[in-house]
Biotite code that builds the C-alpha atoms (Angstrom):
import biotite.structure as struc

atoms = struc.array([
    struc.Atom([-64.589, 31.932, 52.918], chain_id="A", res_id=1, res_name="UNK", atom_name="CA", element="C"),
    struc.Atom([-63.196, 28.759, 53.299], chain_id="A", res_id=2, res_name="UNK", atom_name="CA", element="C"),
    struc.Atom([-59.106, 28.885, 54.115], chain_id="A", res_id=3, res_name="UNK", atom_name="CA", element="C"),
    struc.Atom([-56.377, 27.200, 52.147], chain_id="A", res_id=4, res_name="UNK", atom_name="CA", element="C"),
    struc.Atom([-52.774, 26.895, 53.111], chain_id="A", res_id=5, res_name="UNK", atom_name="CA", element="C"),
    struc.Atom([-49.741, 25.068, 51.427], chain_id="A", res_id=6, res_name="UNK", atom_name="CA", element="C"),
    struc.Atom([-46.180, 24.991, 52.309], chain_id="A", res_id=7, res_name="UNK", atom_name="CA", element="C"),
    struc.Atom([-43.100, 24.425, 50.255], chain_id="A", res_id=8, res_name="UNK", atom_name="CA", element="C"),
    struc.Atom([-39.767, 23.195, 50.491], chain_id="A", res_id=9, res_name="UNK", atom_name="CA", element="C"),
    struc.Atom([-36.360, 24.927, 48.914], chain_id="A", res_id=10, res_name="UNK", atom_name="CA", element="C"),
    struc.Atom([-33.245, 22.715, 49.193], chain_id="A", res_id=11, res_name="UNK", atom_name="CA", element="C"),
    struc.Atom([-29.927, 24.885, 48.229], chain_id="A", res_id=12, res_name="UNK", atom_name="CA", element="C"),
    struc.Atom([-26.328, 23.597, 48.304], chain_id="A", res_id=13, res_name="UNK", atom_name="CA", element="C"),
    struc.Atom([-23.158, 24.306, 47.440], chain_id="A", res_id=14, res_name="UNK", atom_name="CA", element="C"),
    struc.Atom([-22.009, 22.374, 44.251], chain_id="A", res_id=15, res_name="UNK", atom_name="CA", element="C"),
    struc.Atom([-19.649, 25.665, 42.894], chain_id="A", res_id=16, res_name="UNK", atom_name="CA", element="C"),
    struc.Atom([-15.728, 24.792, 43.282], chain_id="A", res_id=17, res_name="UNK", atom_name="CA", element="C"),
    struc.Atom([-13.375, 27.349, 44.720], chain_id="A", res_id=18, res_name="UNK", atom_name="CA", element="C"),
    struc.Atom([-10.994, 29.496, 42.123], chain_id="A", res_id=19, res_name="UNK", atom_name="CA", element="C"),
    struc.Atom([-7.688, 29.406, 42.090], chain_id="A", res_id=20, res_name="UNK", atom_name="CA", element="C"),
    struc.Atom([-5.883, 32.827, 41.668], chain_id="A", res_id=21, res_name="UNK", atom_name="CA", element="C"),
    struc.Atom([-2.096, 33.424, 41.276], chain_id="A", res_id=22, res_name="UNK", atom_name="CA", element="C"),
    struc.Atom([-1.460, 29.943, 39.448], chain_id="A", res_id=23, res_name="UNK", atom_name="CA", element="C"),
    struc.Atom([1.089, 31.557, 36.512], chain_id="A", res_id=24, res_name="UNK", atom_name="CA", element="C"),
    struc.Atom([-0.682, 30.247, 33.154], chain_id="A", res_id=25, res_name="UNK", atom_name="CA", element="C"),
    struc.Atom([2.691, 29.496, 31.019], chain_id="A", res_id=26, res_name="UNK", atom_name="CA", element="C"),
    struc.Atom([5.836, 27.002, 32.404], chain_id="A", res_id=27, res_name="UNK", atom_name="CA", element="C"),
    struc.Atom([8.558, 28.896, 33.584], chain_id="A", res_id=28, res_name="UNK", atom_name="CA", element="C"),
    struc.Atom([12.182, 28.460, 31.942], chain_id="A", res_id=29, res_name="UNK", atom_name="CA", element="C"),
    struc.Atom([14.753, 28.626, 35.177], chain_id="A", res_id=30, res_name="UNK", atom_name="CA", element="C"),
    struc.Atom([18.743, 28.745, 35.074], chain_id="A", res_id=31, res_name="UNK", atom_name="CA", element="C"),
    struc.Atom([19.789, 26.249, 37.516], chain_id="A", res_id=32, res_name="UNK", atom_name="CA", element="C"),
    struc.Atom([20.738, 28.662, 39.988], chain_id="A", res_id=33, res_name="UNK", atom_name="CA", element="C"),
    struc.Atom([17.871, 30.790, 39.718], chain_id="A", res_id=34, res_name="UNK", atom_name="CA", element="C"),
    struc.Atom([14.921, 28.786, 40.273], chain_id="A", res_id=35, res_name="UNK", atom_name="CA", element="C"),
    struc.Atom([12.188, 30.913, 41.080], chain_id="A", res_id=36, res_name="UNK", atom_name="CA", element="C"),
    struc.Atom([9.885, 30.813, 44.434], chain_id="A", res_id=37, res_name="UNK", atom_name="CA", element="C"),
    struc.Atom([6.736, 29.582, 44.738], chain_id="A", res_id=38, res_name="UNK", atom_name="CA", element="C"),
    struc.Atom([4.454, 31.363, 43.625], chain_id="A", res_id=39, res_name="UNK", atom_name="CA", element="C"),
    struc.Atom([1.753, 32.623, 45.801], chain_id="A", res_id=40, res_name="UNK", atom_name="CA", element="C"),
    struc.Atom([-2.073, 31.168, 45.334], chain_id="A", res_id=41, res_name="UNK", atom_name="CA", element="C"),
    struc.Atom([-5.386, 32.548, 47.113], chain_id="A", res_id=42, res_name="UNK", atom_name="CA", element="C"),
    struc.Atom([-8.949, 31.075, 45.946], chain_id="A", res_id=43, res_name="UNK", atom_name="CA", element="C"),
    struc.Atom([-12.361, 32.791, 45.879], chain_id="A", res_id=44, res_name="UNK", atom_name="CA", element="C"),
    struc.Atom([-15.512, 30.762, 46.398], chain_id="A", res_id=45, res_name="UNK", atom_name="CA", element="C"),
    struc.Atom([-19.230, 32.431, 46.648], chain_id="A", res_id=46, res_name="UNK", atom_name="CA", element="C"),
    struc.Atom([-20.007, 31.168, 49.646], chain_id="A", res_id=47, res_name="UNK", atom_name="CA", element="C"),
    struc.Atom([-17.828, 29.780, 52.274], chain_id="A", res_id=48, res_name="UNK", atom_name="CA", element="C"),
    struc.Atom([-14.064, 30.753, 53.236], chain_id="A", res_id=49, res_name="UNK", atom_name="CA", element="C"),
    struc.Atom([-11.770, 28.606, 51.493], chain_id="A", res_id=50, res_name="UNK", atom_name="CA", element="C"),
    struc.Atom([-8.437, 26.574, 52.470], chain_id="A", res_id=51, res_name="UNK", atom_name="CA", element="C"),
    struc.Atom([-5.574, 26.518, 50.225], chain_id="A", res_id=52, res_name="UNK", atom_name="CA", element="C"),
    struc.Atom([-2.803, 24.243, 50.302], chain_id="A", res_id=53, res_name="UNK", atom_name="CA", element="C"),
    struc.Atom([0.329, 24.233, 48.568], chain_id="A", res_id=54, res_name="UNK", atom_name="CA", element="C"),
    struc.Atom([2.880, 24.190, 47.158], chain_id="A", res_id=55, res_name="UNK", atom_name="CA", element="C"),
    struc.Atom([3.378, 20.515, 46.626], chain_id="A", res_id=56, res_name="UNK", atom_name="CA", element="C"),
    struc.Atom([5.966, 20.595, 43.997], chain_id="A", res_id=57, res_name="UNK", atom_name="CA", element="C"),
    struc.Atom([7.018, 16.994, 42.280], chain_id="A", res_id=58, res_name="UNK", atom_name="CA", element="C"),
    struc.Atom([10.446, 16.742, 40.311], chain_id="A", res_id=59, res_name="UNK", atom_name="CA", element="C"),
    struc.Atom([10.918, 15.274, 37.268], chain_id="A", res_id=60, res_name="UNK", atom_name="CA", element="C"),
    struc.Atom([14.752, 14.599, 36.747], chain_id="A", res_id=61, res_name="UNK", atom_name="CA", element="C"),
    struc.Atom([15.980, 15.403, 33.083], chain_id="A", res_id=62, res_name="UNK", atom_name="CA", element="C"),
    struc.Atom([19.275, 14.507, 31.656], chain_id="A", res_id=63, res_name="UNK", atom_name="CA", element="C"),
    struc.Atom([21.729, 15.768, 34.662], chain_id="A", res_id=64, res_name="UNK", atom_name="CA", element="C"),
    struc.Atom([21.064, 16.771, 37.977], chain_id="A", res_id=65, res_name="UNK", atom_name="CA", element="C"),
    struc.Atom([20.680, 20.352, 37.780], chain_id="A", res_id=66, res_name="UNK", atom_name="CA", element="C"),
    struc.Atom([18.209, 19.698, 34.226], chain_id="A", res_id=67, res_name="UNK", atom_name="CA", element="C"),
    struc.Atom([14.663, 18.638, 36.300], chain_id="A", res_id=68, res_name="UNK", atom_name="CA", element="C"),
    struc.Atom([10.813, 19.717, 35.863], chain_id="A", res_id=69, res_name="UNK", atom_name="CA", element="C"),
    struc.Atom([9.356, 20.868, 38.945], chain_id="A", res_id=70, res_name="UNK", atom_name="CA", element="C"),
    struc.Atom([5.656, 21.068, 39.133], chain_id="A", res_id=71, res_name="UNK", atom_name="CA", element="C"),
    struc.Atom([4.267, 23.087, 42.075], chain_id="A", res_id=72, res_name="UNK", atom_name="CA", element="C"),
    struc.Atom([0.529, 21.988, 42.485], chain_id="A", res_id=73, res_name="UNK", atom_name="CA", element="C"),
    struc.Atom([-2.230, 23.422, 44.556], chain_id="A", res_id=74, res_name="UNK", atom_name="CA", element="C"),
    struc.Atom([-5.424, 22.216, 46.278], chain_id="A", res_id=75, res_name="UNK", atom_name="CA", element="C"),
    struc.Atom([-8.276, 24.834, 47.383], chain_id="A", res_id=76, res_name="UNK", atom_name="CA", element="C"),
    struc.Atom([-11.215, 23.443, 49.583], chain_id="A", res_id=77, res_name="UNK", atom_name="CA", element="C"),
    struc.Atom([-14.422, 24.857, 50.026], chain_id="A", res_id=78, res_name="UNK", atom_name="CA", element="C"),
    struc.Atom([-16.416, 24.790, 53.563], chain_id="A", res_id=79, res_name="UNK", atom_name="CA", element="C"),
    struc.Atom([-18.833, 22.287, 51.666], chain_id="A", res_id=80, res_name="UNK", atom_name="CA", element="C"),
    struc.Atom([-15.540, 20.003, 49.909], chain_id="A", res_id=81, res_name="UNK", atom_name="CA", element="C"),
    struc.Atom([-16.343, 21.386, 46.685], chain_id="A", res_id=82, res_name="UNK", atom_name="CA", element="C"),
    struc.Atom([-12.393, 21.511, 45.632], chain_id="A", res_id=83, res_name="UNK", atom_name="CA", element="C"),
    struc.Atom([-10.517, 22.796, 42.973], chain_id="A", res_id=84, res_name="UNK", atom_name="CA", element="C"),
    struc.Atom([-6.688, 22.145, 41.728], chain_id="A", res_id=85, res_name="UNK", atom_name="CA", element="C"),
    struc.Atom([-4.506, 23.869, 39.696], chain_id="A", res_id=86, res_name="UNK", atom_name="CA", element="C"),
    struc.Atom([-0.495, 23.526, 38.825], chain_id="A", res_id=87, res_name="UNK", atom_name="CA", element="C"),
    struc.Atom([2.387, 25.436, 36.952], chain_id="A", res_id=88, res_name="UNK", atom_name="CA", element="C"),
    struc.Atom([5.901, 23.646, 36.090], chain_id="A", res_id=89, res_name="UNK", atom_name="CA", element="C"),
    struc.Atom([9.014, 25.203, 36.384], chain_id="A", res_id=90, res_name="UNK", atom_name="CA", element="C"),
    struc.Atom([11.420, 23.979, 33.917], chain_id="A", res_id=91, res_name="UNK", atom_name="CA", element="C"),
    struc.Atom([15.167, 23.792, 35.387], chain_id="A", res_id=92, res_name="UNK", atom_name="CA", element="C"),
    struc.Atom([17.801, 23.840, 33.193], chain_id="A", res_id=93, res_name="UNK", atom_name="CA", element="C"),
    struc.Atom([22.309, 23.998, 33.544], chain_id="A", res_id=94, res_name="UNK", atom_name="CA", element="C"),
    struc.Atom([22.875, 26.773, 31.220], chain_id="A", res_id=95, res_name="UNK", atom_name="CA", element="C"),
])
């Protein structure tokens, strides 16, 4: 009859980057006066909302102005930090 007790501890947290959707998988050939827009990028995460930010797009120049990469890179940011990136490049060419 005698009583016992015990008492435990869970700890969870959130360790699980966002996902990128949207990100085109292959680079993109572009005629110099058809460069296509940005594309746009949402993210899914399990457990928070999630921030996106982007485009930040970095050119490369080629061999004349109008040749040029153009990567367009974006950041997604969980409510715990956990981040993800992802990028596509455009590639620009005077045809």
């Amino acid at each position: 009859g005698n009583p016992s007790s015990a008492t435990y501890r869970l700890t969870f947290s959130d360790t699980t980057p966002p996902t990128l959707v949207g990100i085109p998988s292959n680079r993109i050939l572009a005629p110099c006066n058809a460069v296509p827009a940005a594309a746009v990028v949402t993210a899914t995460d399990d457990c928070s909302e999630v921030t996106v930010s982007g485009p930040f797009e970095e050119r490369t120049n080629g061999s004349c102005p109008n040749n040029y990469l153009l990567t367009r890179r974006y950041v997604a940011v969980d409510a715990c930090g956990n981040r993800a990136e992802g990028e596509y490049d455009v590639l620009v060419s005077d045809t």
